[in-house]
C-alpha positions in Angstrom: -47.8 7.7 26.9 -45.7 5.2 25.3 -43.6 5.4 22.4 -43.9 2.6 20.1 -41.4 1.3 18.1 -42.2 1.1 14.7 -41.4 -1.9 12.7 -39.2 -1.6 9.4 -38.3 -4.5 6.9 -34.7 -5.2 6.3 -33.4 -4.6 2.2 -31.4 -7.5 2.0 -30.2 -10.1 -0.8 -32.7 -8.0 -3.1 -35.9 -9.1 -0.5 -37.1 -7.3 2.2 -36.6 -9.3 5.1 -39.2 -9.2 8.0 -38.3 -12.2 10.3 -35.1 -13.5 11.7 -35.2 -17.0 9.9 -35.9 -15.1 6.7 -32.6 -13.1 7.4 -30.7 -16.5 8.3 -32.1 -17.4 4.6 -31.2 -14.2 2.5 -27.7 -13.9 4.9 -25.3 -12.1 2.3 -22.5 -10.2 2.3 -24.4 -7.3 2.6 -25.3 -7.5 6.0 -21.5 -5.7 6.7 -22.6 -2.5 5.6 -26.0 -2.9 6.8 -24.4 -3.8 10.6 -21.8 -0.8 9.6 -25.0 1.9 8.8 -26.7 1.0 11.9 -29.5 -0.2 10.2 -29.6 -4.2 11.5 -28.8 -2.8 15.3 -32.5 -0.6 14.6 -34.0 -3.5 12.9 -33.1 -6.1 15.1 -35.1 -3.4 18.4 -37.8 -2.4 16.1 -38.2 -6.3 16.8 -37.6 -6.5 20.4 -34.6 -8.4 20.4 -32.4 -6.2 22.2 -29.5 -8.7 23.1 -29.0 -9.3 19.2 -28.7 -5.3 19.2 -26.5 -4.9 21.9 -24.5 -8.0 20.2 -24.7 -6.3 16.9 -23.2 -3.0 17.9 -20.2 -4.5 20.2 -18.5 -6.4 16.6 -19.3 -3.3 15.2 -17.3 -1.6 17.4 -14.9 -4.2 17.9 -14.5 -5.4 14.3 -12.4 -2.9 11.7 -12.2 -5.9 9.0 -15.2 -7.3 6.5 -14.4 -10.6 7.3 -14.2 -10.7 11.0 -17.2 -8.4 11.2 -19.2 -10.8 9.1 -17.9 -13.6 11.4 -19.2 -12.2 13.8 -22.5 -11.4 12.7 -23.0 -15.1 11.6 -22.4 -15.7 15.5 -25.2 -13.3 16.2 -27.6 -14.9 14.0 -26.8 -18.1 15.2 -25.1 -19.6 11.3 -22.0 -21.3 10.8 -19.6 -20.4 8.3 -16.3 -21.7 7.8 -14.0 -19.3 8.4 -12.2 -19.8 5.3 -15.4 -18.9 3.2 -16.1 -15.6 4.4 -12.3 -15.0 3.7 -13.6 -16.2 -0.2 -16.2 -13.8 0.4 -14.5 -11.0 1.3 -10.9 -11.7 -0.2 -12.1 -13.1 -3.8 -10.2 -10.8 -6.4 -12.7 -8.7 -8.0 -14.2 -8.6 -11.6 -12.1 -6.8 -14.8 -12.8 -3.3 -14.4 -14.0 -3.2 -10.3 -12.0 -1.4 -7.7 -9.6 -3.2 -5.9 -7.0 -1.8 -3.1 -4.7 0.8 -4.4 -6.6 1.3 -8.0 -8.3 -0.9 -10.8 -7.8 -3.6 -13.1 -8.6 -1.5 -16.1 -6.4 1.0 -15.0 -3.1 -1.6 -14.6 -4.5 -3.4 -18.0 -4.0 0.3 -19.7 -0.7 0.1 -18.2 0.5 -3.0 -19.4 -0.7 -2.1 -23.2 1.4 0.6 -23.1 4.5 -1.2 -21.6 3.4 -4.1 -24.2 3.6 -1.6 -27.5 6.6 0.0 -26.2 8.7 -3.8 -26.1 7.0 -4.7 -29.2 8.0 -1.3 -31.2 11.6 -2.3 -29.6 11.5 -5.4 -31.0 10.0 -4.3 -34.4 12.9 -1.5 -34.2 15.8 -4.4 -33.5 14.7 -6.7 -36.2 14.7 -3.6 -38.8 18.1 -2.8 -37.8 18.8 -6.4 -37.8 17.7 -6.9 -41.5 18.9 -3.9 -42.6 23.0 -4.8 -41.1 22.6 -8.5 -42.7 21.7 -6.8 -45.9 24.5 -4.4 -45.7 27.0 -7.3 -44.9 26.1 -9.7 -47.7 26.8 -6.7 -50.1 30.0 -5.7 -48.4 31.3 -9.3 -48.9 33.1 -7.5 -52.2 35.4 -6.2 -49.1 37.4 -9.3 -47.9 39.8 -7.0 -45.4 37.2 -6.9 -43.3 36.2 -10.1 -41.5 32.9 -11.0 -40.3 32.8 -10.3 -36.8 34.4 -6.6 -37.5 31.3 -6.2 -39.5 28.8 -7.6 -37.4 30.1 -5.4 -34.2 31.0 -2.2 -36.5 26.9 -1.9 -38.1 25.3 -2.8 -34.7 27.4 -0.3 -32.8 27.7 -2.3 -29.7 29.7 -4.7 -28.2 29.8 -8.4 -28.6 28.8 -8.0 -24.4 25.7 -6.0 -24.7 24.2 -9.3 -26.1 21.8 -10.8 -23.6 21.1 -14.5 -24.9 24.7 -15.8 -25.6 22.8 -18.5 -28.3 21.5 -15.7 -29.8 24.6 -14.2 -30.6 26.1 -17.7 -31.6 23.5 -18.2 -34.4 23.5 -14.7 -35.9 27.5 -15.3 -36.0 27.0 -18.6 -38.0 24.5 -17.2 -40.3 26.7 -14.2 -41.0 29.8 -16.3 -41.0 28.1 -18.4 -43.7 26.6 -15.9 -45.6 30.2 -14.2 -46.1 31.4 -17.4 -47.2 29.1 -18.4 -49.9 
């Protein structure tokens, strides 16, 4: 008595494929994991084509990357792709909020707010202290022992160095030195 082999449609670009033209049609991405699963090497001997099998398992086995593995698959079924679109395919950074290798978008957008709000309290911080030393040095002009830059370096408690943008530093000196002047 013979065993016989019972035919199965394939689940594939959201049709169930019966034929190999109708697979050529509906090729997707998703014939990696269905090569990957085993379930293309059945289908393709529930359908008597054995050397499709046999080819199907071997870039299984010989293929540890999406991209090659679909390659190779496309040779199977007999379709050209350009190399450089299954890299598209398979390389294409994925959608806010999707895995991608080593963690997720939303995860490093979370991280960024955070780092964002901490530089902009900083800044927020910096300006305030700014104000606040201006202030203080237009109504210490009644002192003129002290000159300008004294001021400026004794109410920020830093030195003239720790300023990063040199133009920066010349403009606050000429609004200071003016203000003490008027």
């Amino acid at each position: 008595m013979a065993i016989k082999i019972i035919k199965f449609d394939l689940p594939i670009n959201g049709t169930k494929v019966t034929t190999l033209d109708a697979l050529r049609d509906n090729l997707t991405d998703e014939i990696v994991n269905l090569a990957r699963s085993g379930q293309l090497e059945r289908w393709f001997k529930s359908r008597q084509m054995q050397a499709q099998a046999q080819a199907v398992a071997a870039a299984v086995s010989q293929h540890a990357g999406d991209t090659a593995l679909f390659l190779a698959l496309c040779a199977v079924l007999e379709v050209e792709v350009h190399p450089a679109d299954a890299s598209a395919i398979f390389d294409a950074p994925p959608k806010a909020g999707q895995h991608f290798k080593g963690g997720k978008y939303f995860e490093l957008y979370q991280e960024l707010q955070v780092e964002h709000e901490t530089l902009r309290e900083f800044a927020r911080n910096r300006i305030l202290k700014m104000e606040s030393v201006i202030k203080k040095m237009l109504v210490d002009t009644q002192n003129p022992a002290a000159n300008w830059q004294d001021r400026l370096n004794a109410n920020f408690e830093i030195s003239p160095v720790e300023f990063k943008d040199k133009q920066f530093r010349l403009e606050l000196e000429e609004i200071l030195k003016n203000s003490i002047e008027i």
